[in-house]
N, C-alpha and C positions, 0 to 999 in steps of 0.2 A: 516490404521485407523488413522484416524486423532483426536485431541486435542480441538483443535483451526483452527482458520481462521482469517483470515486480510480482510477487507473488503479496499480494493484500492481504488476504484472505489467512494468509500463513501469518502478517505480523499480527493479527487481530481476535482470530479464532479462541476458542475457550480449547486449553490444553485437555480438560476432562470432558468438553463435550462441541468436538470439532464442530459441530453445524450451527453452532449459536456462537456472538462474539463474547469475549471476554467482560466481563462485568462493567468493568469500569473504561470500556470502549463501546457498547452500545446505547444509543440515543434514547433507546426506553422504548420504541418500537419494536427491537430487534429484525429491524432490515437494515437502517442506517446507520453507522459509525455516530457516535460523539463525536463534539471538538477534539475530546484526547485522541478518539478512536482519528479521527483524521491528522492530529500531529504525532501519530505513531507509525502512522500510513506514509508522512513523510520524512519522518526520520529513519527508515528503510529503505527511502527511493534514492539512487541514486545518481545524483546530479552532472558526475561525468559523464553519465551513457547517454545523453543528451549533446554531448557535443563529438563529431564527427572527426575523424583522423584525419580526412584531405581537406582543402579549403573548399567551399561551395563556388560551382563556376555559373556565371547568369549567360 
């Protein structure tokens, strides 16, 4: 069960041509992010949704 979600696809997408990424986020394949493309991917995620409101019981 999931929370949350990161939508990728949305920080990275070309705004004029949704199916390909943004220029200077794809790796030059266009399957893969660049480095930018992946520190933009993480500049989007966010780091609290990762952590849980009750404590973890073992």
């Amino acid at each position: 069960m999931f929370d949350a979600l990161v939508d990728f696809d949305r920080a990275v997408r070309d705004g004029y041509d949704p199916r390909r990424f943004r220029v200077e986020y794809d790796s030059g394949d266009h399957l893969h992010p660049s480095d930018r493309g992946f520190a933009r991917m993480g500049e989007v995620f966010d780091l609290d949704a990762l952590r849980g409101g009750a404590p973890a019981r073992l």
